[in-house]
N, C-alpha and C positions, 0 to 999 in steps of 0.2 A: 414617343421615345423619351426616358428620364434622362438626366441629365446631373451628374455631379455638382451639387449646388457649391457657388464659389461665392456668395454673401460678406462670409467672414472669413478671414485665414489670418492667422500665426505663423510668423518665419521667426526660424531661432535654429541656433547653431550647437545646442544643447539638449538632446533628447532627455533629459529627466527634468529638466526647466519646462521642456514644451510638453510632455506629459501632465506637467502639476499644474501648467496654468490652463490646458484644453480642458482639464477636469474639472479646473476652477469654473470656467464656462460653464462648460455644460451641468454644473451641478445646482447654476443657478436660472438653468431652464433657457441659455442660452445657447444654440445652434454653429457649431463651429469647425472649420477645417484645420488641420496644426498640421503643418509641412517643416521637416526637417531641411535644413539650408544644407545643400550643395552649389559648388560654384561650379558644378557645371551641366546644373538644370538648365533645361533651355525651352521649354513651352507656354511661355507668357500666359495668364489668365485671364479671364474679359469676365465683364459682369462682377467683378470685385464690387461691394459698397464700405462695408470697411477691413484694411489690412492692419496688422498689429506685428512690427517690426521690433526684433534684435535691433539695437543699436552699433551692439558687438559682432561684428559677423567676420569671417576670416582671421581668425586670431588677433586681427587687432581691437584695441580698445583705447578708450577714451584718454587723452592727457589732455587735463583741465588746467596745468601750470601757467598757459598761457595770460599775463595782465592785462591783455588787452584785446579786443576781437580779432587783429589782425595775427596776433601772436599765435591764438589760438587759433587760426584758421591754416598758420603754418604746420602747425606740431599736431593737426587733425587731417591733413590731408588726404594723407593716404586712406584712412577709415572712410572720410566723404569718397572718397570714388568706388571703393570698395560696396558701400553702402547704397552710390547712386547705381553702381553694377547691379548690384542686388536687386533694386526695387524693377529694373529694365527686365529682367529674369523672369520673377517672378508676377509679374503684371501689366500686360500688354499697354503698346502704347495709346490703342484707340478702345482700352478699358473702358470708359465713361465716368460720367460723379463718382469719387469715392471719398473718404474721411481714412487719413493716414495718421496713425499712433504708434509714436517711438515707446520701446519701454526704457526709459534714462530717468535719473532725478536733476539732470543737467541739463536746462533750457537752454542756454546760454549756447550748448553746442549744438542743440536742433536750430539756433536761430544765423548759427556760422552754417550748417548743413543746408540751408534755403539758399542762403549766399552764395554757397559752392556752386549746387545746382543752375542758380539764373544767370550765371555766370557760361554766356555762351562759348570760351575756349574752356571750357572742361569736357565738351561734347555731348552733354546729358541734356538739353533745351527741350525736347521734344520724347521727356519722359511724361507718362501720365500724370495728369495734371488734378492734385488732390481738391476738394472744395474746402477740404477744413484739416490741421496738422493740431497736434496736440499732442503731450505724452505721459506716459503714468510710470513711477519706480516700480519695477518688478521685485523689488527686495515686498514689498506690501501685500506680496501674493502668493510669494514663494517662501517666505520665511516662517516656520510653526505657526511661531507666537504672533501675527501679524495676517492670520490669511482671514480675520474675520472683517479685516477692511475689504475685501473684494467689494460685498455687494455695493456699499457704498459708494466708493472709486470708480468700480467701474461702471455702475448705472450715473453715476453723473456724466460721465462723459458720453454714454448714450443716449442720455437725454439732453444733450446740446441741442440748441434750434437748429445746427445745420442738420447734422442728421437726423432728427427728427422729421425734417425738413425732407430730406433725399427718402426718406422710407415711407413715408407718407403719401407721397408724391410718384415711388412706384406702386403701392398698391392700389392707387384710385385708376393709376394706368393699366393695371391687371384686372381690376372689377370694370373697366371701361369695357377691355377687352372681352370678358366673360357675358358682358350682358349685350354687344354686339353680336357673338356668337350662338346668344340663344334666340334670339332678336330672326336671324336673320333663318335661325333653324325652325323656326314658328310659322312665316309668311314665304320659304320657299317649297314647292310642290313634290309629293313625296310618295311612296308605293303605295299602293291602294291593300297591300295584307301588311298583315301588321309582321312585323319580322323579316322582310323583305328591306334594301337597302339600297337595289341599283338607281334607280331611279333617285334618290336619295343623294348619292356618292357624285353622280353625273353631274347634280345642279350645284354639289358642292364646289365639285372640281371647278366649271363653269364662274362660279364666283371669286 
């Protein structure tokens, strides 16, 4: 049975935003799902490894006036729970390793955004648990004169040791698997015509 691969996804709350950067993907040979943000999707996704998150989701957006982290962590509020809503939506909570990338040119508020998060009365503690956060300005992708940084920007940050690390580390677990499977299809007893399969199926099933 195939299965809609969930690898990669893009959430963004801008259909012609998330058209110009799926195609920015995939035009540099990279494989990707672009999901239009609704707030009132509800089917979590498992098997995520890397998500690429709006910053801006639900009409709100960024106020960076704040001078201080805490200032900002007031006048960001609403955006962080909107934000941590988002990511419970669209990514279940026993997901497994993923690598989460904000599109912001503002560190400063993904690193109030973690703060929110670990923050057990916000209620969000037992969202999926990223191995690696990082994030890239979508103006770099999305703007004419500016989209010939993709490759660069964004192969750097797929070439991070973690993820390199997470992908790596599931394909030697799929070629594990594959040569278990031929392994065991080799030395278990089989129809004596060739085109025949019951006999075959039985010691499958058996196994």
């Amino acid at each position: 049975m195939f299965k809609i691969q969930n690898k990669i996804i893009i959430v963004d709350d801008i259909e012609s935003e998330l058209d110009t950067l799926s195609n920015a993907f995939l035009k540099n040979g990279i494989g990707c799902r672009p999901m239009l943000y609704v707030n009132t999707y509800n089917q979590p996704l498992r098997n995520i490894r890397i998500a690429f998150f709006d910053i801006n989701l639900a009409e709100k957006t960024v106020d960076d006036s704040g001078k201080t982290p805490e200032e900002s962590a007031i006048l960001n509020s609403g955006l962080y729970s909107d934000l941590a809503f988002a990511l419970n939506q669209y990514i279940a909570k026993d997901n497994g390793p993923y690598a989460l990338i904000f599109w912001t040119k503002n560190k400063k508020i993904i690193d109030g955004f973690i703060k929110y998060v670990q923050n057990p009365d916000r209620g969000f503690s037992d969202t999926a648990l990223p191995i690696f956060i990082s994030f890239l300005d979508k103006d770099d992708f999305i703007l004419e004169n500016k989209k010939e940084n993709l490759s660069v920007k964004l192969l750097k940050v797929l070439n991070s040791e973690e993820i390199k690390f997470l992908f790596d580390f599931e394909n030697k677990t799929k070629e594990a698997g594959e040569k278990t499977i031929n392994k065991l299809y080799d030395i278990i007893p089989k129809d004596d015509n060739w085109g025949e399969n019951m006999i075959l199926f039985d010691n499958l099933g058996k196994i």
